[in-house]
SERO-4910 file (N, C-alpha, C, O; in steps of 0.05 Angstrom, whole numbers):
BEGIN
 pado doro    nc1    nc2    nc3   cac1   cac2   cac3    cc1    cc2    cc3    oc1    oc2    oc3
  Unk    A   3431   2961    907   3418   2978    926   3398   2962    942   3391   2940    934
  Unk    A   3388   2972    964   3374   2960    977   3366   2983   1004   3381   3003   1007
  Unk    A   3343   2977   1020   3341   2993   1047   3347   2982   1055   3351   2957   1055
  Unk    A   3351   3008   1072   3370   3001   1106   3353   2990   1125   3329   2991   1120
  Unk    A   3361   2978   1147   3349   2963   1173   3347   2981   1194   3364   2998   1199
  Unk    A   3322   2977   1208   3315   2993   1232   3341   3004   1245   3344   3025   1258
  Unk    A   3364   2979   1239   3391   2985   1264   3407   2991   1250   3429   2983   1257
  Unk    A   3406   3008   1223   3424   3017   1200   3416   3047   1202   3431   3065   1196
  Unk    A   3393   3050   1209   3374   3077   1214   3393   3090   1235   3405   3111   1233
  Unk    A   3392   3071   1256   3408   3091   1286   3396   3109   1284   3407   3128   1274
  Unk    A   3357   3113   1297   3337   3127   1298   3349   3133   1337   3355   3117   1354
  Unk    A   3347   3155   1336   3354   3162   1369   3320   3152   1384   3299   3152   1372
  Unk    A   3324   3146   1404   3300   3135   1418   3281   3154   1432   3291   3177   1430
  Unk    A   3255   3155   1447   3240   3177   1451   3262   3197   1470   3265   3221   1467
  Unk    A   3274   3181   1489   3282   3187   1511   3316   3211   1504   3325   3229   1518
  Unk    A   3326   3202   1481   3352   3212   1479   3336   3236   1463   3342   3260   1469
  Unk    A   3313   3229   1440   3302   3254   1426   3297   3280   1442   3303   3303   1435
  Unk    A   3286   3272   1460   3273   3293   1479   3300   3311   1492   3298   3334   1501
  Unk    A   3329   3293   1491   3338   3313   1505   3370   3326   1492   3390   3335   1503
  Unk    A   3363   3322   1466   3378   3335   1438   3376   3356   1427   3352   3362   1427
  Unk    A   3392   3377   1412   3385   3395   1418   3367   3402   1389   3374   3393   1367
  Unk    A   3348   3416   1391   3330   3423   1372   3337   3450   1347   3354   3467   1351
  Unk    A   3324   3448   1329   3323   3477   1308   3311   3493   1324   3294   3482   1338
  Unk    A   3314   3514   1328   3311   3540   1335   3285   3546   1328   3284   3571   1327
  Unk    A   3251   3532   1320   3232   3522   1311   3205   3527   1321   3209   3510   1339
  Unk    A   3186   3533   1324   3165   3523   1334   3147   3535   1312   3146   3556   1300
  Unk    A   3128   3503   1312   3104   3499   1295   3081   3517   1303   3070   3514   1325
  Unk    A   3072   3535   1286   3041   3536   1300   3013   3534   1289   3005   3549   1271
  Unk    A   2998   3516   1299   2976   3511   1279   2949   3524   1289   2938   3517   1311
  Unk    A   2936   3547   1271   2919   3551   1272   2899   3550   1271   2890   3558   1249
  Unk    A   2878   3541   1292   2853   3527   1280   2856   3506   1260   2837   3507   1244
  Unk    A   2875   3485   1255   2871   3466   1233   2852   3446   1242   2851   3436   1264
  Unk    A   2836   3440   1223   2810   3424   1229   2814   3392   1229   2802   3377   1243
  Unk    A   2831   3386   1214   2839   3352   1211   2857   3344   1222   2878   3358   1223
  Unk    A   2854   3321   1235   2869   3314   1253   2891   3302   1239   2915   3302   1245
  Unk    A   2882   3295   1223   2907   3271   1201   2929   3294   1195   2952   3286   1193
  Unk    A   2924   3320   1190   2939   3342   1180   2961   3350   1219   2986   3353   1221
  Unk    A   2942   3351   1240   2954   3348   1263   2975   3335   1258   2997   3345   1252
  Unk    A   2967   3306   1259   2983   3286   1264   3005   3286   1249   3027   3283   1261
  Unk    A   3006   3289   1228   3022   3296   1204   3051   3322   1209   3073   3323   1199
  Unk    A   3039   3338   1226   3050   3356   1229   3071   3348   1248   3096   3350   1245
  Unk    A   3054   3338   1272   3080   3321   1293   3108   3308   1282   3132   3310   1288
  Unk    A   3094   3294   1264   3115   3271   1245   3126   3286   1237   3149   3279   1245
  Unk    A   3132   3314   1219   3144   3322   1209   3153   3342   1232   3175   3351   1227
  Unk    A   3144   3351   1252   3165   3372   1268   3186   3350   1284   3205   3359   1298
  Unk    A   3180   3324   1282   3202   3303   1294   3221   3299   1274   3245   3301   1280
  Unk    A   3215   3294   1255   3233   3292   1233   3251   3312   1231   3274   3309   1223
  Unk    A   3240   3340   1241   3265   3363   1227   3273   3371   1258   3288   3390   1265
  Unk    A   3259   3352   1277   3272   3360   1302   3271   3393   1313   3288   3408   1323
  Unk    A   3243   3397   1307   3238   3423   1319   3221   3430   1353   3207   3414   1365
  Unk    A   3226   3448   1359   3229   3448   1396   3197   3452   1410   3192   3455   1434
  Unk    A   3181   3452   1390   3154   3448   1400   3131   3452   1380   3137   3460   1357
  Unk    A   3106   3447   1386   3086   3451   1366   3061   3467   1384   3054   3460   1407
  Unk    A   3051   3485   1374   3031   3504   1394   3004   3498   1369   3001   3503   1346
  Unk    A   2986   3482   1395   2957   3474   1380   2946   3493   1385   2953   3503   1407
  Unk    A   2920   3511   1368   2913   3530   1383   2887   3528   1372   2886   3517   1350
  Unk    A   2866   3536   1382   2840   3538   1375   2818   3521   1378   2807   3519   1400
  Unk    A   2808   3508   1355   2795   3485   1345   2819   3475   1332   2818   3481   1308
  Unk    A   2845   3458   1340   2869   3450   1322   2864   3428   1349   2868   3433   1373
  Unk    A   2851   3397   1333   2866   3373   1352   2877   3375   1373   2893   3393   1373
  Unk    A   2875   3355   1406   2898   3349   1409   2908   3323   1418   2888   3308   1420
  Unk    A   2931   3310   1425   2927   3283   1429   2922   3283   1464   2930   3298   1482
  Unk    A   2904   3255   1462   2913   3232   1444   2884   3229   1425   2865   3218   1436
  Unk    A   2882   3233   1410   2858   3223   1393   2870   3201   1368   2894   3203   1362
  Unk    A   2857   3186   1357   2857   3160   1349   2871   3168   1315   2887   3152   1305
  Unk    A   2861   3193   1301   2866   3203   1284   2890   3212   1280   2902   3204   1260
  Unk    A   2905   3231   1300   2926   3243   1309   2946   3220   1313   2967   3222   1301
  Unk    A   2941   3199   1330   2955   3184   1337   2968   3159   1320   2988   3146   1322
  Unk    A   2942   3159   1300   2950   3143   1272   2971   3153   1259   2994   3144   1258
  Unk    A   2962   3174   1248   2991   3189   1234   3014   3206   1239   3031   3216   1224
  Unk    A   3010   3205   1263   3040   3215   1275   3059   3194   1278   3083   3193   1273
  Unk    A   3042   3175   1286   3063   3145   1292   3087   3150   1313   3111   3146   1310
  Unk    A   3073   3158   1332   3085   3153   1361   3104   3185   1365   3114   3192   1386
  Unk    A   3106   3199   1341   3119   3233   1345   3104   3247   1373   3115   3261   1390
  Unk    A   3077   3239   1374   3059   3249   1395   3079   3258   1425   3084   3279   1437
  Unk    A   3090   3224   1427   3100   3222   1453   3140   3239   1449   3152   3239   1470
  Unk    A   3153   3249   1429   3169   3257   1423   3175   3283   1418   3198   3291   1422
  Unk    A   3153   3300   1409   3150   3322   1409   3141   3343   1423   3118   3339   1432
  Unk    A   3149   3363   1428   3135   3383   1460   3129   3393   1450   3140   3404   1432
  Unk    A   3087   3395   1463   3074   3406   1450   3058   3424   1474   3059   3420   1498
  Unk    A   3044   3442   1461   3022   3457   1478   2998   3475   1463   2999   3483   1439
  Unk    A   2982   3478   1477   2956   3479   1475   2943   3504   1484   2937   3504   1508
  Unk    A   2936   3539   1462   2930   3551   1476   2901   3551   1460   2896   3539   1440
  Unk    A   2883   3567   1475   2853   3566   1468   2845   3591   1447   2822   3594   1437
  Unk    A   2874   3614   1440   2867   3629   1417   2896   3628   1402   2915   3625   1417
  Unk    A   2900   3630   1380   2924   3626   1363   2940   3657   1376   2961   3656   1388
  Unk    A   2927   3682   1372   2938   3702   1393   2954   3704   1413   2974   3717   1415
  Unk    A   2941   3686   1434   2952   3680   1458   2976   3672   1452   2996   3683   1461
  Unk    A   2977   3650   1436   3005   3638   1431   3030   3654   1426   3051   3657   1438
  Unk    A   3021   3664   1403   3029   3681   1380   3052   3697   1401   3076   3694   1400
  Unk    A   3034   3715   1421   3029   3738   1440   3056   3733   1458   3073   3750   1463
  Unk    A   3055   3705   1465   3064   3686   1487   3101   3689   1474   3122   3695   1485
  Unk    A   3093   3680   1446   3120   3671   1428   3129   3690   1428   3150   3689   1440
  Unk    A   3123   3714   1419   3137   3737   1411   3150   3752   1437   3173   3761   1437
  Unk    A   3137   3754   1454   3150   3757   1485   3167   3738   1492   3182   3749   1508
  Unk    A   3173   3720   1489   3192   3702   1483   3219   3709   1460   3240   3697   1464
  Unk    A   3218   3724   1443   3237   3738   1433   3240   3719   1393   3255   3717   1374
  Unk    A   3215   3710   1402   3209   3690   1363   3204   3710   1346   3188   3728   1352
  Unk    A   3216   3708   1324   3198   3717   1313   3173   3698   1301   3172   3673   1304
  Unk    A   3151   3716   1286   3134   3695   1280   3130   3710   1252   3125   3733   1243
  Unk    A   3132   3684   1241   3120   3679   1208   3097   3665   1199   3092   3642   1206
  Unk    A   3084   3676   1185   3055   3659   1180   3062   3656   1144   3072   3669   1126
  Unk    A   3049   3626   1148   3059   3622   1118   3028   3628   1109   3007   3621   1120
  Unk    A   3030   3638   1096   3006   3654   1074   3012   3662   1053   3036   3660   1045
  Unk    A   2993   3675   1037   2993   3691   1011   2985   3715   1018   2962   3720   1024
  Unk    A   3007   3737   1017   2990   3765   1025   3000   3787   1012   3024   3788   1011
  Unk    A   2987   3806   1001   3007   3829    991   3029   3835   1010   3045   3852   1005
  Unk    A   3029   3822   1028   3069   3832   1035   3092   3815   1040   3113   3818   1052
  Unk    A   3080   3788   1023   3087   3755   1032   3109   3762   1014   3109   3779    996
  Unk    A   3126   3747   1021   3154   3744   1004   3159   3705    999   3154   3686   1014
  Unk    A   3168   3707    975   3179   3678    967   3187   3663    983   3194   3679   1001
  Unk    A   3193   3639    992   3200   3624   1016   3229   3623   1009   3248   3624   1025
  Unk    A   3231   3619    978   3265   3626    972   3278   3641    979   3302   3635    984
  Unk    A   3269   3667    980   3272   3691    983   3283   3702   1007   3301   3718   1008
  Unk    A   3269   3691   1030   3265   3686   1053   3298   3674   1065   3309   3653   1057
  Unk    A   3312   3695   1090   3337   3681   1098   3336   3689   1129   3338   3709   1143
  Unk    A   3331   3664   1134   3334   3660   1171   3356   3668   1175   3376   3664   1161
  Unk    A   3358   3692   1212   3376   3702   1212   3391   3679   1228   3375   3665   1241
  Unk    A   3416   3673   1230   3424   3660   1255   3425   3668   1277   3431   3690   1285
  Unk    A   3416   3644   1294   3413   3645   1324   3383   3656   1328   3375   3651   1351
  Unk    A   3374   3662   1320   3343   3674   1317   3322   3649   1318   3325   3628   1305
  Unk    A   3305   3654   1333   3283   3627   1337   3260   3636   1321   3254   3660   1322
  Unk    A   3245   3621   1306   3229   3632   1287   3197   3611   1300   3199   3589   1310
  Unk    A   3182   3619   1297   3147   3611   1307   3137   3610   1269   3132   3629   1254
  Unk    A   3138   3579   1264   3116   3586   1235   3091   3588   1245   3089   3580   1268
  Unk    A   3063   3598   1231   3037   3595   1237   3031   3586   1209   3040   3595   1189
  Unk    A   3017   3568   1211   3006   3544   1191   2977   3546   1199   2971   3535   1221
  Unk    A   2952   3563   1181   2926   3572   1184   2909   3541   1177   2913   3517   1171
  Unk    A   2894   3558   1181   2864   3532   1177   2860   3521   1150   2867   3537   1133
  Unk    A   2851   3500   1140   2854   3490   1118   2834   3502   1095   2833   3493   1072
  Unk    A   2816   3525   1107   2792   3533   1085   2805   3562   1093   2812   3571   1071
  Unk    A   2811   3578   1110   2808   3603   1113   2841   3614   1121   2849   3635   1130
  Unk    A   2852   3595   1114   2889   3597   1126   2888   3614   1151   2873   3609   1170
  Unk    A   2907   3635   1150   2920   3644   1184   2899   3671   1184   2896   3690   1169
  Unk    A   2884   3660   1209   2874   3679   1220   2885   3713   1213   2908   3719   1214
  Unk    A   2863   3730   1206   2871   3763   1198   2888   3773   1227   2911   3783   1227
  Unk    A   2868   3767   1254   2879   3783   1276   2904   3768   1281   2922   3782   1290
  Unk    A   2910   3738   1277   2943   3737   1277   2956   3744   1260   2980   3745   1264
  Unk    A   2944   3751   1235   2967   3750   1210   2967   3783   1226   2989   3781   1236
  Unk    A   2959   3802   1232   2965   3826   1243   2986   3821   1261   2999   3841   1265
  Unk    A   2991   3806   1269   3024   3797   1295   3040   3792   1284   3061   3802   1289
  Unk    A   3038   3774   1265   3065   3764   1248   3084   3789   1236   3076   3812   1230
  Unk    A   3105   3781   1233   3132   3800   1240   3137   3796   1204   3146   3815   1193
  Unk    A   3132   3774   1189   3139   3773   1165   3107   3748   1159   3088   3740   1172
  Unk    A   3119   3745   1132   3105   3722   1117   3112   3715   1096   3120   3734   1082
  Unk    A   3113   3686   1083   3121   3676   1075   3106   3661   1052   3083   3661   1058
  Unk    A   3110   3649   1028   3091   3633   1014   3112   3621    999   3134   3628    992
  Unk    A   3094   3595    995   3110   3571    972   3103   3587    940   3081   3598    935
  Unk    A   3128   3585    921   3126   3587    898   3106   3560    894   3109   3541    909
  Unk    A   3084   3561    875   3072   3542    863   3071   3542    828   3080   3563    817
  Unk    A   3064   3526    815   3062   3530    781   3048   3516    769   3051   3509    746
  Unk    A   3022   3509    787   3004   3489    774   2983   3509    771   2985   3533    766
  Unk    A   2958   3494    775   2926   3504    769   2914   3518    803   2895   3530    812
  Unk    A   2934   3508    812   2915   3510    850   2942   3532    856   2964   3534    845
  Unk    A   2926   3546    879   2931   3561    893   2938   3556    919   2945   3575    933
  Unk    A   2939   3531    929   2945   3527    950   2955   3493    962   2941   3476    952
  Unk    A   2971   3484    977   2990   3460    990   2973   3458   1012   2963   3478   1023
  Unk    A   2967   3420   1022   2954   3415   1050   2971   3423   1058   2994   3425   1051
  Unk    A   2955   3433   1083   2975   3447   1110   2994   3430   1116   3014   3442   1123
  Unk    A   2996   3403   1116   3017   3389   1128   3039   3385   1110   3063   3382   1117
  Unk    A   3026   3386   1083   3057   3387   1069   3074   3415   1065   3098   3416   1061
  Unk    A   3053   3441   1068   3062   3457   1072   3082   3464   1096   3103   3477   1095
  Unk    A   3073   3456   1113   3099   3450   1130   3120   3436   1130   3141   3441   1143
  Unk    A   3117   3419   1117   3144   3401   1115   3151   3417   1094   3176   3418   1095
  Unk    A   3141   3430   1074   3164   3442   1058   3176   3469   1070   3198   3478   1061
  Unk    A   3163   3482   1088   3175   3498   1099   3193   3492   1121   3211   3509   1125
  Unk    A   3192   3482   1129   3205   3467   1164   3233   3469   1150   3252   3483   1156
  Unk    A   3229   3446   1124   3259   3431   1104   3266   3462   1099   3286   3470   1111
  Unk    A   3253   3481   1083   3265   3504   1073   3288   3513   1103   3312   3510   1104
  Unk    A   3276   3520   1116   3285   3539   1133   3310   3523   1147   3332   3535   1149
  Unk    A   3308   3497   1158   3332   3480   1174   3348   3478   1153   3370   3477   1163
  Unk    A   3349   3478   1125   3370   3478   1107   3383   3512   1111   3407   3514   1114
  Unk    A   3368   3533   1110   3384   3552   1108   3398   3552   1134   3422   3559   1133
  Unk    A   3388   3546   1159   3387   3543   1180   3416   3533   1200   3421   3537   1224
  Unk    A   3430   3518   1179   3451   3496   1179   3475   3511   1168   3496   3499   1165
***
């Protein structure tokens, strides 16, 4: 065994990424306070090849030095946008014909297993703030919600890996 070579990868380039076709996807981060968790998020909506990321609030945006560290160049690969209330977005998406899911814990949250994307259907995750998760007046918009099974001592996943385990959930049923 051994890894593969950059040219064993056959990583598509910014230019071909941008114009491939995407998961049916969009990220949305709510007020997230760390940029490293931003950045993070990029990297992973490139990885699962999803069709945009909506910053909203106090949520980063690039190019900052933080963001730009740990995305590792997703910044320039991923389509992103920037509204000034997670609402707006939300508001924006759902007129748009998304539905929107907020991953949370709520008396009406269902298992992420549980959980079956319909086909052809475009889905908006909302990914809340790292102390106070998804905003009440958005989680009032969201059409469903969602939560990771956990089985340890904590109650709760960094927002960024929480997204990558949801992003992976959903493009697997997705496929």
């Amino acid at each position: 065994m051994r890894k593969l070579s950059m040219e064993e990868l056959n990583r598509l380039t910014v230019a071909d990424f941008k114009n491939t076709q995407k998961f049916p996807l969009v990220l949305v981060l709510d007020n997230v306070r760390s940029l490293h968790n931003v950045g993070a998020a990029f990297r992973t909506a490139d990885a699962f090849a999803v069709e945009k990321i909506w910053l909203c609030g106090i949520t980063g945006r690039p190019p900052q030095r933080e963001i730009t560290k740990t995305a590792l160049g997703s910044t320039e690969s991923v389509t992103w946008e920037y509204a000034p209330t997670t609402v707006a977005a939300v508001e924006q998406l759902k007129a748009a014909g998304y539905q929107v899911v907020a991953v949370e814990q709520t008396t009406e949250s269902q298992p992420l297993p549980a959980f079956h994307p319909t086909p052809g259907q475009g889905y908006a995750l909302v990914m809340g703030n790292e102390v106070f998760g998804v905003d009440d007046e958005v989680l009032a918009l969201c059409d469903a919600a969602v939560e990771i099974p956990q089985f340890g001592t904590k109650h709760s996943l960094n927002v960024s890996v929480a997204a990558g385990v949801v992003l992976w959930d959903f493009i697997s049923k997705m496929r």
